[in-house]
ZAMIVEX-830808 format. One record per atom (N, C-alpha, C): y, z, x; atom name. Coordinates in pm, whole numbers, plus 50000, padded with zeros to 5 digits. Each point is the difference from the previous one (the first is absolute). Layout:
v|w|u|keke
Y|Z|X|CA;
...
This chain:
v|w|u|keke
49883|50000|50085|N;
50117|50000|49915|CA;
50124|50000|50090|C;
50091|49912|49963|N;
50134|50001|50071|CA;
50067|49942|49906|C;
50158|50126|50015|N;
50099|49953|49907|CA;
49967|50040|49826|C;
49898|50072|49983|N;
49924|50010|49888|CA;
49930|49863|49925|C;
49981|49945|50105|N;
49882|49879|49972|CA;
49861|49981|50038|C;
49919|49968|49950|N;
49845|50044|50067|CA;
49953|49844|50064|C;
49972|50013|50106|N;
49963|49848|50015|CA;
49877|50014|50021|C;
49895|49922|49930|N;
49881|49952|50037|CA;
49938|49896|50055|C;
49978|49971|50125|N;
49933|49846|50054|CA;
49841|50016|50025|C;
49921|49886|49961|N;
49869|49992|50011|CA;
49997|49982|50181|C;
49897|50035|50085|N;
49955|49988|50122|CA;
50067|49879|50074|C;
49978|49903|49891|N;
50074|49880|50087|CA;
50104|49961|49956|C;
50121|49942|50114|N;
50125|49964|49996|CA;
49985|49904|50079|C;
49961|49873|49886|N;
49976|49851|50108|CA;
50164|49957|50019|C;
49985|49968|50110|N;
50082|49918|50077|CA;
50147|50089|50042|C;
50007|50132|49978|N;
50094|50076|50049|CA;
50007|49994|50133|C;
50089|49988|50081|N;
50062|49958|50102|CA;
50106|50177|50089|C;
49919|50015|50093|N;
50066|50176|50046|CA;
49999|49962|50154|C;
50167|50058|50015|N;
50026|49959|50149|CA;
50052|50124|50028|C;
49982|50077|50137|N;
50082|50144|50063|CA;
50056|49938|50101|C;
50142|49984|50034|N;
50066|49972|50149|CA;
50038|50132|50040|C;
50029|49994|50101|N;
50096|50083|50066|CA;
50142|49982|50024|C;
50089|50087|49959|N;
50127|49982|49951|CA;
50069|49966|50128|C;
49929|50092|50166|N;
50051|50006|50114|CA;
49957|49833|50058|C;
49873|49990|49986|N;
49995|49858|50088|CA;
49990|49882|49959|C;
49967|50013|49832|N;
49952|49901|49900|CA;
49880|50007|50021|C;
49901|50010|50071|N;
49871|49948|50049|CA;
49960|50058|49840|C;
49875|49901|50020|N;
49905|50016|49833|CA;
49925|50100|49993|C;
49946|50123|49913|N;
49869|50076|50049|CA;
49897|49907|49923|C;
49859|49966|50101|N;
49890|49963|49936|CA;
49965|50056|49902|C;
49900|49941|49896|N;
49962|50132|49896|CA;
49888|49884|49967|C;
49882|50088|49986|N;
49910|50008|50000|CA;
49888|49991|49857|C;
49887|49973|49985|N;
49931|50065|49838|CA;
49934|50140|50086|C;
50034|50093|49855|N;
49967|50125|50016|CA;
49893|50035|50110|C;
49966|50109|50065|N;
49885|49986|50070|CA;
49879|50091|49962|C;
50040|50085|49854|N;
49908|50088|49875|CA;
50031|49915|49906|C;
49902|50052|49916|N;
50071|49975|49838|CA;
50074|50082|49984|C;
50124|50006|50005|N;
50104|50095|49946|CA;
50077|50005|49862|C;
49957|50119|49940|N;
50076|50040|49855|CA;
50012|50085|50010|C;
50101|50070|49970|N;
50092|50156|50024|CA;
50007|50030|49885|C;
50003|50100|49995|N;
50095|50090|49844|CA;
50071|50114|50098|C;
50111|50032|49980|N;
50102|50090|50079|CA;
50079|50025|49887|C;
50006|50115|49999|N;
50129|50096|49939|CA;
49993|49908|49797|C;
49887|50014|49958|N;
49989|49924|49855|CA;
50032|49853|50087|C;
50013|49924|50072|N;
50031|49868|49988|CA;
49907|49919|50086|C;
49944|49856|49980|N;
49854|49962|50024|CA;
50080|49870|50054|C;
49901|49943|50045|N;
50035|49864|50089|CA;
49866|49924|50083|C;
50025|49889|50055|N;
49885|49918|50093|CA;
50118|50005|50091|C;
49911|49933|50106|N;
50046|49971|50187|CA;
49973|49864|49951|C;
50124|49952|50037|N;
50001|49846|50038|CA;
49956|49971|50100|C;
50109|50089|50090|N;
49997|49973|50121|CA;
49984|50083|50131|C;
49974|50011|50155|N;
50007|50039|50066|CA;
50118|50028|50108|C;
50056|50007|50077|N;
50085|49981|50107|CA;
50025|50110|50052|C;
50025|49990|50146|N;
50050|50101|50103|CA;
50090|49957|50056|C;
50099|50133|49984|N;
50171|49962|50080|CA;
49977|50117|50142|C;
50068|49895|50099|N;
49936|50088|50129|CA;
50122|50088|50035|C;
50123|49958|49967|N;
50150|50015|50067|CA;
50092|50090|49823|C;
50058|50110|50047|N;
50061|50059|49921|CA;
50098|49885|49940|C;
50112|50011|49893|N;
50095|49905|49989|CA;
50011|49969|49839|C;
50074|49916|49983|N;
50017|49997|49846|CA;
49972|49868|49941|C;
49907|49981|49890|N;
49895|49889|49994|CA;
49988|49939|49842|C;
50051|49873|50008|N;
50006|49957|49855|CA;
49893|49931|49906|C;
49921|50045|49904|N;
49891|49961|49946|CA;
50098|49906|49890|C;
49931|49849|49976|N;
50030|49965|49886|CA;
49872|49889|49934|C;
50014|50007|49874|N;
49893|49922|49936|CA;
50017|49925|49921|C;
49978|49835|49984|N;
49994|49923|49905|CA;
49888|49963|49918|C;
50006|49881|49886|N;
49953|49903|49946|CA;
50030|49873|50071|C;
49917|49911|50075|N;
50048|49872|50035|CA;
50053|49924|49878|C;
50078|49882|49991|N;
50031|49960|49848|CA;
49909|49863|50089|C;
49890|49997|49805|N;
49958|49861|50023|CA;
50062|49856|50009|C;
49952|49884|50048|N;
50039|49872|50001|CA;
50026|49995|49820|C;
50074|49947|49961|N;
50048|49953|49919|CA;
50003|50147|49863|C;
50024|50105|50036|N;
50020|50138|49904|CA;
50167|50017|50056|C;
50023|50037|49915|N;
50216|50066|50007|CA;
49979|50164|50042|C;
50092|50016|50088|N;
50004|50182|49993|CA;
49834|50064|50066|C;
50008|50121|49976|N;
49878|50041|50069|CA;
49929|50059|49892|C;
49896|50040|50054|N;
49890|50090|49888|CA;
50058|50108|49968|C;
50000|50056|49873|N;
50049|50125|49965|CA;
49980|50141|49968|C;
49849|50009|50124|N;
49896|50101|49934|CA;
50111|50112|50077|C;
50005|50118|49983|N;
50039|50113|50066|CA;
49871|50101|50087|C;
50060|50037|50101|N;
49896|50085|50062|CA;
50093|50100|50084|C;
49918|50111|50032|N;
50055|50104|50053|CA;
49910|50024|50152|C;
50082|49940|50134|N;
49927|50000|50105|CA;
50032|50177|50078|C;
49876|50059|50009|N;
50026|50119|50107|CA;
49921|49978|50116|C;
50086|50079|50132|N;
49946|50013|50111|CA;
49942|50124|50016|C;
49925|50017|50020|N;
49896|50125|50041|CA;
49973|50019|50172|C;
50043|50065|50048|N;
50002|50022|50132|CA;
49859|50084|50005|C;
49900|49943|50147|N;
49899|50022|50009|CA;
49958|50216|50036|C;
50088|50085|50019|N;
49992|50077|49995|CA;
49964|50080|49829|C;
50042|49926|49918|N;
49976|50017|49885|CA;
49889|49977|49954|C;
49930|49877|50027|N;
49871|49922|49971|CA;
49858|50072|50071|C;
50021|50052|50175|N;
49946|50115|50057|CA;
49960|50114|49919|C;
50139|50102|49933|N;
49961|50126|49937|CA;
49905|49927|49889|C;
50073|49902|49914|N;
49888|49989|49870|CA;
49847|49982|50031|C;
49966|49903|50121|N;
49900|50013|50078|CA;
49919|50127|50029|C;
50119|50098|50062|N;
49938|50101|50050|CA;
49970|50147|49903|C;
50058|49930|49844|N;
50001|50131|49932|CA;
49855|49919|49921|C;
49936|49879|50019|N;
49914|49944|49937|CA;
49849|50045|50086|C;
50027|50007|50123|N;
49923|50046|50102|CA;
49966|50132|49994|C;
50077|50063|49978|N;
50046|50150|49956|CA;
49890|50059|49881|C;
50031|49885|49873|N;
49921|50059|49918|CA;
49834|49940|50025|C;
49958|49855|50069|N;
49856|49982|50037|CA;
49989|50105|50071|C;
50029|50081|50052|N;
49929|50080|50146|CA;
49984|50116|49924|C;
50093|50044|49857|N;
50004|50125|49963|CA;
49867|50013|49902|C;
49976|49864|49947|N;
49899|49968|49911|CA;
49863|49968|50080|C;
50030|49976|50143|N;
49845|50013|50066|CA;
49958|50134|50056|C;
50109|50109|50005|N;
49976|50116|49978|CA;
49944|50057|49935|C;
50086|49950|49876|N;
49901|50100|49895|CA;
49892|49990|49968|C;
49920|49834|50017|N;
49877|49989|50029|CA;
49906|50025|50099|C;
50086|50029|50162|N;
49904|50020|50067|CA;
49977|50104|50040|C;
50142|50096|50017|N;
49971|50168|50063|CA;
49896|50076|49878|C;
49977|49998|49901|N;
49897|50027|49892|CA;
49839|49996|50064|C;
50009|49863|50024|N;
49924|49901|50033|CA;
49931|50061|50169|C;
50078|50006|50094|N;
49977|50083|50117|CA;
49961|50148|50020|C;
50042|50066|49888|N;
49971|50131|49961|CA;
49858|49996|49975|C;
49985|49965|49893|N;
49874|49959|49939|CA;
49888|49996|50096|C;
49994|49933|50088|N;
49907|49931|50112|CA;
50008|50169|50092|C;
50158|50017|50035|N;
49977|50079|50090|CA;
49888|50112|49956|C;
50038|50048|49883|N;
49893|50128|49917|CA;
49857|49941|50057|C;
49981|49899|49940|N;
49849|49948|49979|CA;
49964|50008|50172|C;
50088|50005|50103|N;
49926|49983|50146|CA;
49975|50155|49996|C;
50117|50136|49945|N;
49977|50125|50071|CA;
49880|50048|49909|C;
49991|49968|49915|N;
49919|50060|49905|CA;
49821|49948|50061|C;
50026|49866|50041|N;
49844|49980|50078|CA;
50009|50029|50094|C;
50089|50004|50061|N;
49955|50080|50180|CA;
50002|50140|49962|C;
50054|50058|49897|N;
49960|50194|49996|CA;
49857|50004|49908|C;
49971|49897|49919|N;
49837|50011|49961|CA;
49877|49987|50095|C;
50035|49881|50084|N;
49910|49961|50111|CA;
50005|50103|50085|C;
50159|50078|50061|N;
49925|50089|50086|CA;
49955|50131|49919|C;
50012|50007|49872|N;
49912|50126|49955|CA;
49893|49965|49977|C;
49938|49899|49943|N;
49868|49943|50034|CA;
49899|50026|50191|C;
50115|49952|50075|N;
49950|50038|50060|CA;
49948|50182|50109|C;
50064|50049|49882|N;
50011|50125|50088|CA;
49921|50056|49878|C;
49939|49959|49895|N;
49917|50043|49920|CA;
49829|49978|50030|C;
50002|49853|50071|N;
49899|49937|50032|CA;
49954|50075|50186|C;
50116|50060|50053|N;
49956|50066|50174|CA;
49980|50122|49982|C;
């Protein structure tokens, strides 16, 4: 939602056109297809990764995005979309709070699970050696 408008776009945005320069040298940043499947939900608000890119040099950096206009169409396409940048420190925690909960959930299956076993070893090594001190 922006502006109190909700925008919804399906996965694909054929033929959208996304360029980042750099304001200091012009140079272009490459950008890439995603290198996950990336879909976020952050703070109530959801989205796909178009795209990838890494900026190596601090500085101030202009993203802009078109519709090419077709051969013989007037004006451009008029879909609306709402582009965000997600800086990869962000994409990390969601990562790492996702990691967070597999490891917490192989916990709870396995320290149970290790317990379990451990009993079953003390409990036969204190039968076997009372067996054997029953049997000398």
């Amino acid at each position: 939602m922006v502006d109190n408008r909700i925008y919804s776009t399906d996965q694909e945005i054929p033929g959208i056109i996304v360029n980042i320069i750099s304001k200091d040298t012009r140079d272009e940043i490459p950008l890439s297809s995603p290198s996950t499947s990336s879909t976020y939900t952050i703070g109530g608000r959801s989205g796909i990764g178009l795209f990838d890119f890494a900026i190596d040099k601090p500085g101030i950096y202009e993203l802009s995005a078109s519709y090419p206009v077709a051969e013989g169409q007037q004006g451009e396409q008029t879909q609306d979309i709402v582009l965000a940048v997600i800086h990869s420190s962000v994409m990390e925690h969601i990562f790492g709070s996702i990691m967070g909960t597999v490891a917490g959930a192989m916990a709870i299956v396995f320290v149970p699970f290790a317990v379990g076993i451990t009993f079953i070893i003390i409990i036969f090594l204190k039968r076997r050696k009372a067996r054997t001190r029953i049997t000398a």
